[in-house]
C-alpha positions in Angstrom: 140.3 58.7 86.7 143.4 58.2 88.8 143.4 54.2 88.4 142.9 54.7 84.4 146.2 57.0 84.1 147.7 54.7 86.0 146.7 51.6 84.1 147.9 53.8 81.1 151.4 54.4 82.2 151.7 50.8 83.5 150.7 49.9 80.0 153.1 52.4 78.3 155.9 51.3 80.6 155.4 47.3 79.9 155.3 48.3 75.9 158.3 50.4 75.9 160.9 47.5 77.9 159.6 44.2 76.6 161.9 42.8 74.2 160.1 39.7 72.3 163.5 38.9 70.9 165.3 38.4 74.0 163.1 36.0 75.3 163.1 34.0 72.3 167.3 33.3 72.1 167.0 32.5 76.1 166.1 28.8 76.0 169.3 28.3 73.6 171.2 29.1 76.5 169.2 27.2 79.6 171.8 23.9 80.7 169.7 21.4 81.9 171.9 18.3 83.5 171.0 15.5 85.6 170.8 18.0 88.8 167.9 20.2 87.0 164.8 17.6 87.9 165.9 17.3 91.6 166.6 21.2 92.0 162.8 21.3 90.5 161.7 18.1 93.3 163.1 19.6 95.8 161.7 23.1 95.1 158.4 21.7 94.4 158.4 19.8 97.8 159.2 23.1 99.8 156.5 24.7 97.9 154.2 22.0 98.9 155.4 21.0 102.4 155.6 24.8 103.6 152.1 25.1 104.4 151.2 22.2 105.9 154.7 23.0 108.5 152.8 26.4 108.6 149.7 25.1 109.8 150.9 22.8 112.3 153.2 25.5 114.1 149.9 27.7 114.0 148.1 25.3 115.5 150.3 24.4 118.2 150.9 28.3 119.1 147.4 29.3 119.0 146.7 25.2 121.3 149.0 26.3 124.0 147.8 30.2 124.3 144.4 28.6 124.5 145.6 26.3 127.1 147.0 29.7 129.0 144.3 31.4 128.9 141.7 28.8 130.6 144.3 28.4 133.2 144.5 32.0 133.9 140.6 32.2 133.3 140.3 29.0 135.9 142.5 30.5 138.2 140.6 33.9 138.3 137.1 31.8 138.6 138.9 30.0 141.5 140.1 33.1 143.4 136.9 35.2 142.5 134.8 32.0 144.4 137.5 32.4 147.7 136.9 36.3 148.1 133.2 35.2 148.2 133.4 32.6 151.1 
């Protein structure tokens, strides 16, 4: 009940402020130059790129906590095995 009145008022809310008008006079005013494809490149390659970037600092956070904790873990293991002798 609660997630119908809210689709409702969502619905009523998108009806009452969309103006079909506006957003046909907007591409009269859009300047495109000769910067416009490499602002959309470069955007484009960010978009891309980010993850990948992402992924490898991930990786080599999550490679060198590893690495931490088997040391640690070794090092327990090690000194566990001298209390016994």
């Amino acid at each position: 009940m609660n997630t119908k009145l809210t689709m409702a008022i969502l619905a009523i809310w998108m009806t009452l402020f969309c103006h079909v008008a506006f957003a046909a006079d907007s591409y009269r005013y859009l300047r495109v130059s000769i910067d416009t494809p490499w602002a959309i490149f470069i955007f484009l390659l960010l978009i891309i790129l980010f993850p990948f970037v992402l992924s490898a600092v991930l990786y080599w956070h999550f490679a060198i906590k590893k690495h931490q904790a088997e040391r640690e873990n070794k090092a327990d293991t090690e000194s566990s095995i001298e209390e016994r002798q």
